[in-house]
C-alpha positions as CSV (number, residue, x, y, z in Angstrom):
1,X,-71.9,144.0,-162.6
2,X,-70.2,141.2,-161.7
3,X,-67.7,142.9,-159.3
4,X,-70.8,145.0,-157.5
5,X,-71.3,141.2,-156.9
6,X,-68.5,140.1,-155.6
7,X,-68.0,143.6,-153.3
8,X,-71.6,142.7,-151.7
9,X,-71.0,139.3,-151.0
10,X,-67.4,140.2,-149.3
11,X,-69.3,143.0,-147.1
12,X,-71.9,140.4,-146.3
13,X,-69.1,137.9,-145.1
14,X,-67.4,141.0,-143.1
15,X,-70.7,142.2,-141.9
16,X,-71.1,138.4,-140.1
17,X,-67.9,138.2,-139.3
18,X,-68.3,140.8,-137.1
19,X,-71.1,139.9,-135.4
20,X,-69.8,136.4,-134.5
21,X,-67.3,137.9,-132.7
22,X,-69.3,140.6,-131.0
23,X,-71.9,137.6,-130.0
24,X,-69.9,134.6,-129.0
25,X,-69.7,131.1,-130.8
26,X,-71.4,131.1,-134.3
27,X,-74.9,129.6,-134.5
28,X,-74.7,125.5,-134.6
29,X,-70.7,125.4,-133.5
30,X,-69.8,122.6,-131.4
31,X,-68.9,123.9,-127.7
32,X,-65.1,123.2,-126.4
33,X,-65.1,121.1,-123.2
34,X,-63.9,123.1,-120.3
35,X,-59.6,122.1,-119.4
36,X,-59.7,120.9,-115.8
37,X,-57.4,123.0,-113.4
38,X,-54.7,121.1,-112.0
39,X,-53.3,121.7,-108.5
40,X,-49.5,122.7,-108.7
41,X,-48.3,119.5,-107.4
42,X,-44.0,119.8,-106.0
43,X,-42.4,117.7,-107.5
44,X,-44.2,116.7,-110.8
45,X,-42.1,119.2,-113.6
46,X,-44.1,122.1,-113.1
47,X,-47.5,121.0,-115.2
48,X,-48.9,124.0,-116.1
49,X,-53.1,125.3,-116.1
50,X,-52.7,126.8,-119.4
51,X,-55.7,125.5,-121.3
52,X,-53.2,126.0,-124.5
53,X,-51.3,122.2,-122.7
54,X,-52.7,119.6,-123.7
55,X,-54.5,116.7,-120.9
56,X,-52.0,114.2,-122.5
57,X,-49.2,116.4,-121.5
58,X,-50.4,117.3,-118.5
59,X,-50.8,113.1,-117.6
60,X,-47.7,112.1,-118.5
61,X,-45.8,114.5,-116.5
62,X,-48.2,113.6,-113.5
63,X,-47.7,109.5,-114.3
64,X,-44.0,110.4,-114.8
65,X,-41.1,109.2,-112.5
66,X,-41.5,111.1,-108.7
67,X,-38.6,112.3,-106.9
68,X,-38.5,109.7,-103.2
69,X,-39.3,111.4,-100.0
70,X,-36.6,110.5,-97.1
71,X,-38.7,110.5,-93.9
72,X,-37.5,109.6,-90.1
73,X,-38.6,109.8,-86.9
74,X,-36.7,112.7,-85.1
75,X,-34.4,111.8,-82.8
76,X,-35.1,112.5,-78.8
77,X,-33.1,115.4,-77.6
78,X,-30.2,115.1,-75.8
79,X,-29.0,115.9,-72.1
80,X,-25.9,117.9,-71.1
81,X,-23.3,115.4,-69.5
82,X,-22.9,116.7,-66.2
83,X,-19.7,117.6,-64.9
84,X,-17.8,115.3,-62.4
85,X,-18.9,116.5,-58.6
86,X,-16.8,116.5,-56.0
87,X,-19.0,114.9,-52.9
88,X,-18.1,113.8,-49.5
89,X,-20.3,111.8,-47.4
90,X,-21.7,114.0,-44.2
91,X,-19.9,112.7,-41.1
92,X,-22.2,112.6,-38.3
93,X,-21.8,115.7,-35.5
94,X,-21.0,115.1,-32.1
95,X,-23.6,116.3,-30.0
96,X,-21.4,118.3,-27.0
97,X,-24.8,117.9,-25.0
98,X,-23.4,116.1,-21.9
99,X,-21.4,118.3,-19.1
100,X,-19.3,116.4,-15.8
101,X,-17.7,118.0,-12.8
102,X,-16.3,115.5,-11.1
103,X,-16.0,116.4,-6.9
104,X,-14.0,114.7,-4.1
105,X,-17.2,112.5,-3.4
106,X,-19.6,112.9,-5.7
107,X,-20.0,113.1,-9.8
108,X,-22.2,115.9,-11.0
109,X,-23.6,115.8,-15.1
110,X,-26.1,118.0,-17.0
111,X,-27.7,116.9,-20.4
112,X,-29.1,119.0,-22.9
113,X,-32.9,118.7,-23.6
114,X,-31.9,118.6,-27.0
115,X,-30.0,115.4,-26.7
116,X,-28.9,114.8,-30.3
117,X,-28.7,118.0,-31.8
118,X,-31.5,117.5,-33.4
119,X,-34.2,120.0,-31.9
120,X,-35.9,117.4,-30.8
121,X,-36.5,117.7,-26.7
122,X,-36.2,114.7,-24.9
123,X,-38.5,113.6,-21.2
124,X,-36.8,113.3,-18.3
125,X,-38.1,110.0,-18.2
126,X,-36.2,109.0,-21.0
127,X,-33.0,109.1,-19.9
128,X,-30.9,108.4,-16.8
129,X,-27.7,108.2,-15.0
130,X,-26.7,104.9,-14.2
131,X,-30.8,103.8,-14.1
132,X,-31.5,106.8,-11.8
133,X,-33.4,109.6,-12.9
134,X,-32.4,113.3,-13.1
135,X,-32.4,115.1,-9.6
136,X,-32.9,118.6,-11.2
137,X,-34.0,120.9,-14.0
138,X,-33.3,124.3,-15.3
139,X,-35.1,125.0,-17.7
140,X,-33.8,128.3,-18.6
141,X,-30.4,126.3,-19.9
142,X,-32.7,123.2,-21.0
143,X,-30.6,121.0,-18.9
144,X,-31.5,118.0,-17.1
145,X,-29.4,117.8,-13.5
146,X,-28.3,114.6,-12.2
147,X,-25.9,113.9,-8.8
148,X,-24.9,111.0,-7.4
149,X,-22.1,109.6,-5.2
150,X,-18.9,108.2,-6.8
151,X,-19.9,104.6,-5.4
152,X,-23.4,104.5,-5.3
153,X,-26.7,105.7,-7.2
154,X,-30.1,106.0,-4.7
155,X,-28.6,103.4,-2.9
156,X,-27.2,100.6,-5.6
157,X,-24.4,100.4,-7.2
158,X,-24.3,101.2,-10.9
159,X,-20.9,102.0,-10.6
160,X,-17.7,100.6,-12.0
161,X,-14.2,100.9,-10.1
162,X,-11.2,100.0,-12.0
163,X,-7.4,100.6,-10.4
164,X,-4.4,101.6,-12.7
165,X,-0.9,101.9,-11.5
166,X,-1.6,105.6,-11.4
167,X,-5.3,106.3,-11.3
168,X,-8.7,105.4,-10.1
169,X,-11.2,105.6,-12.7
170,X,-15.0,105.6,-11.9
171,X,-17.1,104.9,-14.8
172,X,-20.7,106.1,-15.2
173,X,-23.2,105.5,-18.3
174,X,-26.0,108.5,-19.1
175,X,-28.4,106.0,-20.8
176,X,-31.0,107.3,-23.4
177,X,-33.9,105.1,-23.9
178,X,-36.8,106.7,-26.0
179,X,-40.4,106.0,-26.3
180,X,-41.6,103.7,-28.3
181,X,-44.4,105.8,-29.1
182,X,-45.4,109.0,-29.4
183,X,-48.1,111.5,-30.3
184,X,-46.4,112.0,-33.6
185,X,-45.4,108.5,-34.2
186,X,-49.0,106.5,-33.2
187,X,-49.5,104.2,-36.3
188,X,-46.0,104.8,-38.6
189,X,-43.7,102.1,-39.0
190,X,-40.5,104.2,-38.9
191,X,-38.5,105.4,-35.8
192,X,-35.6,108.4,-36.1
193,X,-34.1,107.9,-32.9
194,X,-32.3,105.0,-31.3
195,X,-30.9,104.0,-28.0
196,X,-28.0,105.3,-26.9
197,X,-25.6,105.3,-23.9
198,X,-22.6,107.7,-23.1
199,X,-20.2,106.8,-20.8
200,X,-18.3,109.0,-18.4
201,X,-15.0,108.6,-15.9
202,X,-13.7,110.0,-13.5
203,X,-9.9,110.1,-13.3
204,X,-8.2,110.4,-9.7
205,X,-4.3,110.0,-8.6
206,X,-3.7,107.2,-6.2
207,X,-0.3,109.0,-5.2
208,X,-2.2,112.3,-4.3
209,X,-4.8,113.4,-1.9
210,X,-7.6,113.1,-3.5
211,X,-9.9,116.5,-3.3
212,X,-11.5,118.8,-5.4
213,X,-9.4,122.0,-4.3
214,X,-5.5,122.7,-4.9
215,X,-3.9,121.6,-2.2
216,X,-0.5,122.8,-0.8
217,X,0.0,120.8,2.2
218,X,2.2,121.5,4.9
219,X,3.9,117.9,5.1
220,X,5.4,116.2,2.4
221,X,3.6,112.5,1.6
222,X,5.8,109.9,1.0
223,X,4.6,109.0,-2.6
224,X,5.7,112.5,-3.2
225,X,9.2,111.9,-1.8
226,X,9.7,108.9,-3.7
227,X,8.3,110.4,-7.0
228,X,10.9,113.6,-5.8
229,X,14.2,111.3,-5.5
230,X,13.7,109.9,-8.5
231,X,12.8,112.5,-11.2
232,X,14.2,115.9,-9.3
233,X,16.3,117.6,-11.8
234,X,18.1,120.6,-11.0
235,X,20.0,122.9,-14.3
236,X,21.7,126.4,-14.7
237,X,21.0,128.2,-18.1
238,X,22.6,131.6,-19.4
239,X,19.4,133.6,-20.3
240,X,19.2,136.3,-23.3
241,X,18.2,140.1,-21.8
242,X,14.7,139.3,-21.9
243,X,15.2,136.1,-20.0
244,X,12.6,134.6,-22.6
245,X,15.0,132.2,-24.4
246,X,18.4,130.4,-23.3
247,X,20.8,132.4,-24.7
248,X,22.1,130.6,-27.9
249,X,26.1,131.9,-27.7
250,X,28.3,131.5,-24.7
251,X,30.7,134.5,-25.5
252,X,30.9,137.6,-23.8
253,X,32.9,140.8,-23.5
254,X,34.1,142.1,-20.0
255,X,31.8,143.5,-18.4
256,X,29.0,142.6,-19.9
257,X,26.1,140.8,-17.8
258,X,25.8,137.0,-17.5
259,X,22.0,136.4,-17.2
260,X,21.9,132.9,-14.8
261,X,18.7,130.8,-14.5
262,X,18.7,128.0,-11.4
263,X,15.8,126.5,-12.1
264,X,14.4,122.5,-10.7
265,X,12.3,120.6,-12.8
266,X,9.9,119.0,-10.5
267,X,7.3,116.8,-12.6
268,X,4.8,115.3,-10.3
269,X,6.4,116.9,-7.2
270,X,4.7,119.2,-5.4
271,X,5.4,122.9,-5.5
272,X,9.0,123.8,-4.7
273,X,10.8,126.4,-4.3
274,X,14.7,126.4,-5.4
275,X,17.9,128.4,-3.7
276,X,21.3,128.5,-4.7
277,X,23.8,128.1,-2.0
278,X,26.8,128.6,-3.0
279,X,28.8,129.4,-6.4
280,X,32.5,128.5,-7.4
281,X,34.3,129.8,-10.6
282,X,37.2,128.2,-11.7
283,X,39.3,127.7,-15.3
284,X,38.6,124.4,-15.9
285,X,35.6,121.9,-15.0
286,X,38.0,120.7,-11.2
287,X,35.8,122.4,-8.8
288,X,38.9,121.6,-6.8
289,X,41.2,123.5,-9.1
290,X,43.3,127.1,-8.5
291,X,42.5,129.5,-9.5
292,X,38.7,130.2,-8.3
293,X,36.2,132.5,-6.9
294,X,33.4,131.4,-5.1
295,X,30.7,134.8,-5.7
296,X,27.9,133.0,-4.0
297,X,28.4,131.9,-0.5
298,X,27.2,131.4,3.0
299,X,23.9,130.2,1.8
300,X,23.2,132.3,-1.0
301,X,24.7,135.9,-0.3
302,X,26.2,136.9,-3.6
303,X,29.3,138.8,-2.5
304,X,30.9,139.9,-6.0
305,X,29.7,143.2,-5.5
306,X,30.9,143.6,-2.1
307,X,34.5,142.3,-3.2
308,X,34.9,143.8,-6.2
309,X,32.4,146.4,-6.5
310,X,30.0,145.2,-9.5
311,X,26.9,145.5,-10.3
312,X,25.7,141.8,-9.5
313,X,22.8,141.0,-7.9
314,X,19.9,138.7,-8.1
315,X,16.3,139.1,-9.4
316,X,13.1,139.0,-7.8
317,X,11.9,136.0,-7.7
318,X,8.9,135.5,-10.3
319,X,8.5,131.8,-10.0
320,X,8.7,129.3,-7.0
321,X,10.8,127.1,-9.0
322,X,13.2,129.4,-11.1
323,X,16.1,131.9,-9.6
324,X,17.6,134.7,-11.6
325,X,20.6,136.2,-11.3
326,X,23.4,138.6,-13.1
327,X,27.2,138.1,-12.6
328,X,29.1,140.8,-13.9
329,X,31.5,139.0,-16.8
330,X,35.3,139.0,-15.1
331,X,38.3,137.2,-16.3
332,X,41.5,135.4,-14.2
333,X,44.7,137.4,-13.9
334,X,47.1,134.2,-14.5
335,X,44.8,133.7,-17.8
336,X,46.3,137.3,-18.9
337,X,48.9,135.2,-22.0
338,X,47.3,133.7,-24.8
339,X,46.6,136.8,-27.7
340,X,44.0,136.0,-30.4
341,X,44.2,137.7,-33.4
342,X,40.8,139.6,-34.1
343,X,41.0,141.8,-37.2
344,X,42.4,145.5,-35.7
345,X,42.3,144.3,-32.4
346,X,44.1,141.6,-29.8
347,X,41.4,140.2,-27.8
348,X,42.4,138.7,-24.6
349,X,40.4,135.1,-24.6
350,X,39.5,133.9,-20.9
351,X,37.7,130.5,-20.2
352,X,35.5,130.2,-16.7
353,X,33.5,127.5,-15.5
354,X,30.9,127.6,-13.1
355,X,29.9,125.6,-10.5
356,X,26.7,126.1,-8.3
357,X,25.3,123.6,-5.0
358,X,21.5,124.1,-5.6
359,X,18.8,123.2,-3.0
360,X,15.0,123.2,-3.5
361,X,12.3,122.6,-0.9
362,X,8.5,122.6,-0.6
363,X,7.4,126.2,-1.5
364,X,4.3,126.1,1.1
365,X,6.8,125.0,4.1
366,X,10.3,125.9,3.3
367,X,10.6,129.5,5.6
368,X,12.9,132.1,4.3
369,X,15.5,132.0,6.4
370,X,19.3,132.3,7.4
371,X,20.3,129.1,5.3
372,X,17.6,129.4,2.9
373,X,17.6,133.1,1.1
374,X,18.8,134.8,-2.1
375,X,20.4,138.2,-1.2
376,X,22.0,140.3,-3.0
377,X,24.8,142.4,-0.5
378,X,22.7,143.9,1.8
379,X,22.7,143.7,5.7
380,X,18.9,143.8,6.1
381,X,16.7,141.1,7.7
382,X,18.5,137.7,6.9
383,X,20.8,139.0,5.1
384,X,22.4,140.7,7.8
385,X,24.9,137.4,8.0
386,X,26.1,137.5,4.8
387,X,28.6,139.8,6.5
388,X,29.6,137.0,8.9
389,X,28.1,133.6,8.9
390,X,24.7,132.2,8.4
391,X,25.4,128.2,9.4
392,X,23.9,128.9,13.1
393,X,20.6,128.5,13.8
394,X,18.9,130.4,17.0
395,X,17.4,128.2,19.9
396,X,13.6,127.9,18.8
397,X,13.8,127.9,15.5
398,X,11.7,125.9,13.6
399,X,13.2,123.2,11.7
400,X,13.9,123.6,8.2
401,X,11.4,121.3,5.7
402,X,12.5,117.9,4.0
403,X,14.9,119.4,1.3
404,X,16.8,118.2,-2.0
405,X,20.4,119.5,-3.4
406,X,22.1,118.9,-5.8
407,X,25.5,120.4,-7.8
408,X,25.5,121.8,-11.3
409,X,28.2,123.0,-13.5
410,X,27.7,125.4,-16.3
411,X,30.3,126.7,-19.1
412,X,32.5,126.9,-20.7
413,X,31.9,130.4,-20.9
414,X,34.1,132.2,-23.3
415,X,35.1,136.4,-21.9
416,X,37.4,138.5,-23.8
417,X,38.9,141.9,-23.5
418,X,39.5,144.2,-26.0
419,X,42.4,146.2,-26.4
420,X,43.6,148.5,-28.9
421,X,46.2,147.5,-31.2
422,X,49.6,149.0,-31.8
């Protein structure tokens, strides 16, 4: 009886047991309080939402030591360094905008519109020549004309003479004077363009006639004979083939051709036109000396050809001031002993000098004539006395034009002849 007891009661306590749990908190038990949820803080050891923690937990580690923050303000960004540049300062451009022809008695200029070079057009009352204003415009070139007289300007002198041992030199000023104001410019403070003035000369020979066309007068001025004395210089060169270039060597084998040049260097002179007279060849410098052979003679008739049957001859002329001619290399007979040894030949070595009496006179007055020709043998015109004499001159004649002369020697010039060896 007593067990049945005891096996009720212990159903009884299941029974309720049961039905707590299937209906919440049993009847009369105190309610837990509700664990606060705790943000996930960094830094503070991971505290955890578990409602299992305790709060006192939880607190310390939130009250606990906190790791320090390092904070600064970020730092401004940097700029590249830029490279060295290499720079040069712009040199300001000459504007070519002023033209001069200067005449026998007058001074003509033309000046750009465009002044400066900058675009900018400038008025023709802006600028001047001298203080007088521009004659003329064409305005298809966008020039401004001007012309005045080498002394004067409308009447007063705005000219400046000054003398040099040489020259005269006439001096002119195109001034440039712009507005002060202008459409574009009514009320600014600032000005682009100055004033400016551009001298010009004018550049004439005191020992010349003056004149604005070459001149080749028919008499000789005296300045011109003076200048002629003193600075006339008369020379003989031996030529390469081309007659370019002076022929850098001096040797030559018989027969080959020795290329002459007479030529007058005649500075400040006025045209001339040069003729050689005679020619001498001789062994040594002694003009005076035996043997020689003079191959130019009777006022220039080369005769080599007609006395020993070469090919010499002189060239047409293709300056005023330079004669060409070709001697036909020969050697002495007495010079015929002195062998030099030349690898698997003897080469007979001869030595000539030559020695030529040059004359030069103006080119517009000197007449080809008897005494003053270059021919080679021939027996036409004036050269028909190169077979006799040509010192005479016929009764009317005109008279020859102021001359110079002068002597010049040229060598040594080195000719062998080869022979073979045995």
């Amino acid at each position: 009886m007593a067990l049945k007891q005891c096996g009720v009661g212990v159903l009884l306590v299941l029974v309720l047991g049961v039905c707590n749990a299937q209906f919440g908190n049993p009847v009369g038990a105190p309610a837990q309080p509700k664990q606060p949820t705790l943000p996930n803080v960094p830094g503070l050891g991971g505290i955890s939402n578990s409602p299992q923690t305790p709060l006192s937990v939880q607190l310390k580690q939130m009250l606990g030591p906190v790791k320090k923050l390092t904070w600064h303000y970020p730092q401004a960004p940097v700029q590249p360094q830029q490279p060295a540049v290499h720079f040069e300062p712009p040199q300001p451009v000459r504007a070519t905008s002023v033209a001069v022809q200067c005449s026998e008695n007058n001074v003509y200029v033309q000046v750009k519109k465009d002044f400066l070079g900058t675009g900018e057009l400038i008025s023709p009352a802006e600028i001047t020549l001298g203080g007088c204003a521009a004659t003329g415009e064409d305005s298809a070139a966008q020039v401004y004309l001007f012309q005045s007289e080498l002394q004067l300007c409308n009447g007063v002198s705005m000219v400046s003479l000054k003398m040099t041992e040489d020259e005269l030199v006439y001096s002119f000023n195109i001034i440039y004077v712009p507005k002060t104001s202008t459409p574009s410019s009514v009320g600014s403070p600032v000005v682009r363009t100055k004033s400016t003035v551009v001298g010009i000369e004018c550049h004439y020979p005191r020992k010349f006639n003056v004149s604005s066309n070459a001149l080749l007068p028919a008499w000789i001025p005296y300045a011109a004979t003076v200048t002629a004395e003193e600075r006339l210089v008369f020379s003989l060169r031996l030529m390469m083939d081309d007659w370019q270039f002076e022929r850098p060597s001096n040797q030559y084998i018989l027969g080959d051709f020795i290329n002459i040049e007479a030529a007058v260097m005649q500075y400040n002179h006025v045209p001339l036109r040069i003729f050689v007279d005679s020619c001498v060849a001789t062994t040594v410098p002694d003009l005076n000396t035996t043997p020689r052979y003079s191959f130019i003679e009777n006022h220039g008739c080369l005769v080599d050809a007609k006395l020993t049957g070469s090919q010499s001859r002189f060239l047409p002329r293709v300056q005023s001031d330079k004669l060409q001619f070709q001697l036909e290399a020969f050697v002495f007979e007495q010079q015929r002993s002195g062998l030099v040894r030349r690898t698997a030949v003897f080469c007979i070595a001869s030595t000539i000098y030559l020695t030529c009496f040059l004359k030069a006179a103006a080119a517009a007055s000197a007449p080809t004539d008897a005494v003053h020709k270059a021919c080679s043998f021939s027996n036409n015109g004036v050269c028909s006395c190169c077979d006799t004499s040509c010192g005479s001159r016929d009764v009317g004649q005109v008279l020859p034009a102021p001359q110079w002369q002068g002597s010049v020697s040229l060598g040594p010039i080195r000719v062998n002849e080869k022979v073979p060896f045995w």
